[in-house]
Each structure stands twice: as C-alpha cells, then as structure tokens.
Gaussian input, Z-matrix of N, CA and C with variables (Angstrom, degrees):
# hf/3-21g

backbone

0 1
 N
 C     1     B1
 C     2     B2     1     A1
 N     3     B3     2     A2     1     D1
 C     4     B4     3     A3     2     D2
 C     5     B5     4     A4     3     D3
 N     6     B6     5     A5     4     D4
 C     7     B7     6     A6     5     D5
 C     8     B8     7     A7     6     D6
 N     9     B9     8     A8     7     D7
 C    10    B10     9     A9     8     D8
 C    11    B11    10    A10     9     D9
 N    12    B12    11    A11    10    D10
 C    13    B13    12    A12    11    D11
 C    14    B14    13    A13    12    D12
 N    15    B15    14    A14    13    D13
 C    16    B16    15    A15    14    D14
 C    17    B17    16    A16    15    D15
 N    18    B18    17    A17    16    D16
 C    19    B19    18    A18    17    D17
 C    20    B20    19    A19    18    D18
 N    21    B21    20    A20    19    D19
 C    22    B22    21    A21    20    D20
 C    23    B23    22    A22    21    D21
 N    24    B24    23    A23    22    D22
 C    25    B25    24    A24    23    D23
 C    26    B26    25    A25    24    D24
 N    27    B27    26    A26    25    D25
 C    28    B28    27    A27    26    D26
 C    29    B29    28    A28    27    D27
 N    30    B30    29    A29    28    D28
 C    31    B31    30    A30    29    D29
 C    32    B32    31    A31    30    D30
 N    33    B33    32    A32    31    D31
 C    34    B34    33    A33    32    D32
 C    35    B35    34    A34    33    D33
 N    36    B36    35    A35    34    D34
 C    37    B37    36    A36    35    D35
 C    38    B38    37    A37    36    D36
 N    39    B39    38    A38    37    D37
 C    40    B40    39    A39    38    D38
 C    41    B41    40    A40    39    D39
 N    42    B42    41    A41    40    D40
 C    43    B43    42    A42    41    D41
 C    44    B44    43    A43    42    D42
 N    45    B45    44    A44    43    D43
 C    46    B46    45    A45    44    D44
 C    47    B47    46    A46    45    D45
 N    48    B48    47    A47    46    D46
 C    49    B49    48    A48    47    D47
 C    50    B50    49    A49    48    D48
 N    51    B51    50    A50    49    D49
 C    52    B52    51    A51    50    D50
 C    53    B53    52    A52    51    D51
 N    54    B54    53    A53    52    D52
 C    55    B55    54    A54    53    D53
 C    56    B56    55    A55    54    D54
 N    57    B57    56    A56    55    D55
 C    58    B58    57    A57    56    D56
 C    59    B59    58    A58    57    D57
 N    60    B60    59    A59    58    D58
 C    61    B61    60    A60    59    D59
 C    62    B62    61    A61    60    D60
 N    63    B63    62    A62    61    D61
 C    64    B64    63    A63    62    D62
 C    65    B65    64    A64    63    D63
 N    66    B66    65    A65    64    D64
 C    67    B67    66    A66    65    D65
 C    68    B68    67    A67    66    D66
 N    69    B69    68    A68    67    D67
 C    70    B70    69    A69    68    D68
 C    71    B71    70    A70    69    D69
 N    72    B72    71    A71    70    D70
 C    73    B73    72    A72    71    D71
 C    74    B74    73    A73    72    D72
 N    75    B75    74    A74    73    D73
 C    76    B76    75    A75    74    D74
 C    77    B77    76    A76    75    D75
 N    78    B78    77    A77    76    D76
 C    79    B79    78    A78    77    D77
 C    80    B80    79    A79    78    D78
 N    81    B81    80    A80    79    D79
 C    82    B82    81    A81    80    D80
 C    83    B83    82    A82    81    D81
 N    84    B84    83    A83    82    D82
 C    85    B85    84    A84    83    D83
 C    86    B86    85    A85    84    D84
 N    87    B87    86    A86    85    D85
 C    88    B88    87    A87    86    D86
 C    89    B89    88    A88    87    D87
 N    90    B90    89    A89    88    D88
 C    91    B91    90    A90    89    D89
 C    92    B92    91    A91    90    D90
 N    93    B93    92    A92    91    D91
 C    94    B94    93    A93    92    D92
 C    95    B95    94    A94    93    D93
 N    96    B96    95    A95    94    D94
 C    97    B97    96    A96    95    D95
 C    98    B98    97    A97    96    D96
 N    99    B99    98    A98    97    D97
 C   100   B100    99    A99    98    D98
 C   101   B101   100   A100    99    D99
 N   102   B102   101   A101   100   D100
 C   103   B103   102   A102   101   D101
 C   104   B104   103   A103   102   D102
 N   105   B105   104   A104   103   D103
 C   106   B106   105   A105   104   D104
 C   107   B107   106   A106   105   D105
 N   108   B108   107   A107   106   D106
 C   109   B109   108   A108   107   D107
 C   110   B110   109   A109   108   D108
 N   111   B111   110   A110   109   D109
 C   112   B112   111   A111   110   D110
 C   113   B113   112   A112   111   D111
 N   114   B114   113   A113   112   D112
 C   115   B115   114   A114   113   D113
 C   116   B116   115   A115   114   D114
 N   117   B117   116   A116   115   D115
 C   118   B118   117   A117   116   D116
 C   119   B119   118   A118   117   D117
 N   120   B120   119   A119   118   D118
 C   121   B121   120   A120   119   D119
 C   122   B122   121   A121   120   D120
 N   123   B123   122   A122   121   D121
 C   124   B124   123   A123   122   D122
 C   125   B125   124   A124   123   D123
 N   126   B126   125   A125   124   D124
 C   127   B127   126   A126   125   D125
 C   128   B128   127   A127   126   D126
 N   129   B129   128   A128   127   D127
 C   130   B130   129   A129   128   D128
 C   131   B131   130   A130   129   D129
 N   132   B132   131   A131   130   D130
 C   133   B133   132   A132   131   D131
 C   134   B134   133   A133   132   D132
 N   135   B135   134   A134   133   D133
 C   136   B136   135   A135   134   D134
 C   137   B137   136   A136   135   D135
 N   138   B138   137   A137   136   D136
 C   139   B139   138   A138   137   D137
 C   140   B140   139   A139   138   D138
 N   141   B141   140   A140   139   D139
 C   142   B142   141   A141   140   D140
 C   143   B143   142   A142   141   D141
 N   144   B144   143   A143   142   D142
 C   145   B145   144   A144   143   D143
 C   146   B146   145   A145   144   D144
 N   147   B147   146   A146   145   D145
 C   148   B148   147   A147   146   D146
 C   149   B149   148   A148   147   D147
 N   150   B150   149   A149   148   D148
 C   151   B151   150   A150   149   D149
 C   152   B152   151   A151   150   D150
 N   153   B153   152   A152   151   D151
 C   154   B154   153   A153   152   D152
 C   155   B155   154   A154   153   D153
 N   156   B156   155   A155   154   D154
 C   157   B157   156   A156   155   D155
 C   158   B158   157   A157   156   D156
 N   159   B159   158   A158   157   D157
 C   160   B160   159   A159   158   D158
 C   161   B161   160   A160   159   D159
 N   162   B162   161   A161   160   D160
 C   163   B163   162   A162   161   D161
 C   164   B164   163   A163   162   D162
 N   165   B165   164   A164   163   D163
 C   166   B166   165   A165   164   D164
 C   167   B167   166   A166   165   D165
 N   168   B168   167   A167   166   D166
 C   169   B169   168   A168   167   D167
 C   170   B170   169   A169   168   D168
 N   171   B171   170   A170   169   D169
 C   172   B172   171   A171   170   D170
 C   173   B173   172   A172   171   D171
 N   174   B174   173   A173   172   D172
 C   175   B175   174   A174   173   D173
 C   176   B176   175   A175   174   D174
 N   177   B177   176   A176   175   D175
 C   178   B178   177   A177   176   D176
 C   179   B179   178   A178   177   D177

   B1=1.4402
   B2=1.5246
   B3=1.7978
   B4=1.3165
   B5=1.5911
   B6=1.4959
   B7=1.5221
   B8=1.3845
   B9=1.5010
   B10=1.4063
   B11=1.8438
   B12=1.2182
   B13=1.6675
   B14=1.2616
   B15=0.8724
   B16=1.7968
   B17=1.0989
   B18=1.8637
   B19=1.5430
   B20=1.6087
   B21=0.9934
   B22=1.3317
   B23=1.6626
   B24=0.9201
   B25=1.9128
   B26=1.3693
   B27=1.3210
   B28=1.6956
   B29=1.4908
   B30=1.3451
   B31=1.7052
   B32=1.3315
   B33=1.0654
   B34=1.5670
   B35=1.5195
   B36=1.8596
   B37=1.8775
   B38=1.4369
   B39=1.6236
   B40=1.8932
   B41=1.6639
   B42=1.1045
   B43=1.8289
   B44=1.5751
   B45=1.5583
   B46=1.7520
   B47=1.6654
   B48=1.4408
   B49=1.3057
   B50=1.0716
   B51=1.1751
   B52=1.7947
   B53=1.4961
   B54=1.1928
   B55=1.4546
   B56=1.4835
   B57=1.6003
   B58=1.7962
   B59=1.4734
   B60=1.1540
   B61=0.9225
   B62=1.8743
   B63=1.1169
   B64=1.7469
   B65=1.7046
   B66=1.4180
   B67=1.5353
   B68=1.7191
   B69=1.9285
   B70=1.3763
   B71=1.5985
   B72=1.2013
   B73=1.3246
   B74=1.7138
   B75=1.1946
   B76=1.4729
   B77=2.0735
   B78=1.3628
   B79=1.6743
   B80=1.2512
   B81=1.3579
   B82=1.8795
   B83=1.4847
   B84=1.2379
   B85=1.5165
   B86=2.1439
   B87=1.4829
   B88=1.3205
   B89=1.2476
   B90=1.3519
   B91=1.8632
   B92=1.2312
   B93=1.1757
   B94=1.9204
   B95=1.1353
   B96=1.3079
   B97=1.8011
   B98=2.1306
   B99=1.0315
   B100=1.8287
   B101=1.3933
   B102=1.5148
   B103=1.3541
   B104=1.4443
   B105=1.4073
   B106=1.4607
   B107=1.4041
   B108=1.0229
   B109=1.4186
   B110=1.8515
   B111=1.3826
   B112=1.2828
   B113=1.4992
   B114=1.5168
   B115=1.2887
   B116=1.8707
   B117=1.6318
   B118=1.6338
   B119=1.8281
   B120=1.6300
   B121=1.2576
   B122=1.7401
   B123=1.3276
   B124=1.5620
   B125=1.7422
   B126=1.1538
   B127=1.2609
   B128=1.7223
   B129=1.7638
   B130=1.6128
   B131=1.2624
   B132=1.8025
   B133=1.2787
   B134=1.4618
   B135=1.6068
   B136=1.9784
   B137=1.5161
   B138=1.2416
   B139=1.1027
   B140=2.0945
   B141=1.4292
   B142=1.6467
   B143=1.7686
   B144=1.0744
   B145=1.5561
   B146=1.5797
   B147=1.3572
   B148=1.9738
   B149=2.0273
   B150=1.0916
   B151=1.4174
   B152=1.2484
   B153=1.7870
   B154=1.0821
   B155=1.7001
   B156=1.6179
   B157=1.5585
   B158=1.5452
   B159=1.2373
   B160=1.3912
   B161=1.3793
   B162=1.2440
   B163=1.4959
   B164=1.6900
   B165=0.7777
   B166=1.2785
   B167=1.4803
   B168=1.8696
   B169=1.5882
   B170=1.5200
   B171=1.8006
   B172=0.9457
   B173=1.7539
   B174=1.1714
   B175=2.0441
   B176=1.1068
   B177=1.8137
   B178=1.6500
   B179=1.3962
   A1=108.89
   A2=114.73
   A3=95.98
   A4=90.55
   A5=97.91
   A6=131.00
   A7=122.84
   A8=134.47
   A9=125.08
   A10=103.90
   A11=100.99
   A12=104.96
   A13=152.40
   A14=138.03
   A15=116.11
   A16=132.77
   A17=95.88
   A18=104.10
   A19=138.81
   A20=138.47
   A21=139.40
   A22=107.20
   A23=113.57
   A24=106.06
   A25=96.71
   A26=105.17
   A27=116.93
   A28=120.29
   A29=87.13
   A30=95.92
   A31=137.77
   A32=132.42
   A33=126.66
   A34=109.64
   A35=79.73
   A36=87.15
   A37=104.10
   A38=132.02
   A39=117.33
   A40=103.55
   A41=102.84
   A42=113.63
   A43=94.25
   A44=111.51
   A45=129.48
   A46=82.92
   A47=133.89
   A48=123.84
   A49=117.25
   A50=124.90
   A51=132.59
   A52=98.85
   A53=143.32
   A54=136.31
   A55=101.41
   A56=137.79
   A57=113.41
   A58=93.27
   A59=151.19
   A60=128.96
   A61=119.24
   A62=98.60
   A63=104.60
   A64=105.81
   A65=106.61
   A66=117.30
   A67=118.64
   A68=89.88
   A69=105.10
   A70=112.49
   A71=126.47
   A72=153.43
   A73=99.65
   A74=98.09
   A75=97.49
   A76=121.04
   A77=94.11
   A78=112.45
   A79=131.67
   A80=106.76
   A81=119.29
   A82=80.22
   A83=127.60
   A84=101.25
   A85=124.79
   A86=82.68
   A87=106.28
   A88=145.44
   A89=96.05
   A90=130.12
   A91=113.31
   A92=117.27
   A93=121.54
   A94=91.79
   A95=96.48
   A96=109.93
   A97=100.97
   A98=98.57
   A99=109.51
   A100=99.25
   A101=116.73
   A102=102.99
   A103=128.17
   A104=106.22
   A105=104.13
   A106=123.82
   A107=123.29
   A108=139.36
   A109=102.04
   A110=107.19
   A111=119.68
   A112=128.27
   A113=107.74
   A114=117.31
   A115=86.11
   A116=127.11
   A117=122.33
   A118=84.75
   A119=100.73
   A120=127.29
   A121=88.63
   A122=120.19
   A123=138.18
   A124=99.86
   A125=124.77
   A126=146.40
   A127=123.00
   A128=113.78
   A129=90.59
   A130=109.46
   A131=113.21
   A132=110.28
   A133=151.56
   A134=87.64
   A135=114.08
   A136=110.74
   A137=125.17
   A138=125.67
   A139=116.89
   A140=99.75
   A141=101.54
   A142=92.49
   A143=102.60
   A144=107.03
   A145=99.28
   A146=100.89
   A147=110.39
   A148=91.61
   A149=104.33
   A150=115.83
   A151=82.40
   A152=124.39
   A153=134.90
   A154=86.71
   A155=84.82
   A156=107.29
   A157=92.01
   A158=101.30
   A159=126.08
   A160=134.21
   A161=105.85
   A162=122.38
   A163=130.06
   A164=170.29
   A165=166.92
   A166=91.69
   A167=94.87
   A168=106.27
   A169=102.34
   A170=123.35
   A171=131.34
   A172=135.12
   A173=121.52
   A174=93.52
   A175=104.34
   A176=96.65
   A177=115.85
   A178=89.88
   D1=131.55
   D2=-173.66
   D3=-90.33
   D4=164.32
   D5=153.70
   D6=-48.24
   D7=122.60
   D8=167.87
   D9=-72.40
   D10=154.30
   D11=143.96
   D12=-52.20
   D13=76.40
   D14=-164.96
   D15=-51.58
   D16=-18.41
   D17=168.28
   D18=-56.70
   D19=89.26
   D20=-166.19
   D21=-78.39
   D22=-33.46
   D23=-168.67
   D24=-99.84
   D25=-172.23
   D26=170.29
   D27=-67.07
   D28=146.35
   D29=168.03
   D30=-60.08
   D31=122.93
   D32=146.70
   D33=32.15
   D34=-87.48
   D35=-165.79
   D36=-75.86
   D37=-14.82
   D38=174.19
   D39=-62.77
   D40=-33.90
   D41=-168.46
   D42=-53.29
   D43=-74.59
   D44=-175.33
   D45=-39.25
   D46=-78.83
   D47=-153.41
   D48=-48.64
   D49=-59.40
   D50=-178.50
   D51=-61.35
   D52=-59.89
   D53=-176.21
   D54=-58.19
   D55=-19.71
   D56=169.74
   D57=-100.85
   D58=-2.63
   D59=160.05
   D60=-81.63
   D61=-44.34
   D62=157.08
   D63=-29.04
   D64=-65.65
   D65=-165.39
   D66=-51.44
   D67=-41.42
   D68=-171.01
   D69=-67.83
   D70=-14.70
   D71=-145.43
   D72=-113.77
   D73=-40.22
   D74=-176.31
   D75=-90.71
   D76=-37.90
   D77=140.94
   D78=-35.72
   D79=-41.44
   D80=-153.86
   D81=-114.56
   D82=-9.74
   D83=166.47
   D84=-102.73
   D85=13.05
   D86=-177.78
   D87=83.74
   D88=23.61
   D89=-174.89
   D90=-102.60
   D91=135.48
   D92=-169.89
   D93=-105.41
   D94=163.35
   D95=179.41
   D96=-124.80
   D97=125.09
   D98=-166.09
   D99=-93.02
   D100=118.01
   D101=157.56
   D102=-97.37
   D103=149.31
   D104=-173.18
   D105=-116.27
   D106=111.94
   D107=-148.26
   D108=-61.75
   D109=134.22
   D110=178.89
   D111=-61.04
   D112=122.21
   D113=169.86
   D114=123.84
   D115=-8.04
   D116=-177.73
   D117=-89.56
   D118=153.10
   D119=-165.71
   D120=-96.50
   D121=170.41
   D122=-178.98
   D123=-114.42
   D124=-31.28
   D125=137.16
   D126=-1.09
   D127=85.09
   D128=179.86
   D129=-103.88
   D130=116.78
   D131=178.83
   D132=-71.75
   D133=-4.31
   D134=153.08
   D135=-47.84
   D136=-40.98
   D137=-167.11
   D138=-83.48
   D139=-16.62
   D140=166.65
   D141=107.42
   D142=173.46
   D143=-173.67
   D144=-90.22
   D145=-169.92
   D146=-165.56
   D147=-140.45
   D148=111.85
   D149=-170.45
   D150=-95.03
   D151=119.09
   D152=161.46
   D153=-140.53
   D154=157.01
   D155=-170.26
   D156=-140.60
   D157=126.71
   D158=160.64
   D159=-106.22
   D160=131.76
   D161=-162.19
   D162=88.76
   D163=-139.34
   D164=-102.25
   D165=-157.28
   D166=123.99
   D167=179.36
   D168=-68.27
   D169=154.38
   D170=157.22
   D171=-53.16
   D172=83.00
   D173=-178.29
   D174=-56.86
   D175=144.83
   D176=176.34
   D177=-104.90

C-alpha cells in the first residue's frame, strides 16, 4: 500500500521555480533589484519612529 504525502502545498523546488521565474519577469520588465548591504535598516528615520507594543495591552 502506497503512503500518502502530508505535503499539501508546493514543493521546495516549485517555490525556487516560480520565485526565478517571478525574478526573470521582473528584470525583463526593466526593474533592478538593489542590494542592501547587511547590518542597513529598511527603516526611514525622517519619518519618526513606529510605537508598537508587543504583547498584552496595558489596562489604564
């Protein structure tokens, strides 16, 4: 008797395929992709900080 899968979504390698073809698509439409060197934030700090609170709101 064979075995089912447990896997329900895509594979590994469908994921890798569709994400270089995504890429190739996004290239070929004439858009660069910038890398940004590790340890720079995504973060623009012109704009003021983002007061998020995590975990369980305080009662006042």
């Amino acid at each position: 008797m064979a075995t089912k899968s447990k896997q329900s979504g895509p594979t590994t390698r469908e994921l890798r395929e569709s994400l270089e073809e995504d890429v190739k698509a996004f290239l070929a439409s004439g858009k660069k992709i910038t890398q940004i060197p590790n340890g720079v934030s995504g973060v623009d700090s012109s704009k003021g900080t983002k007061n998020i609170a995590l975990g369980q709101a305080q009662k006042r």
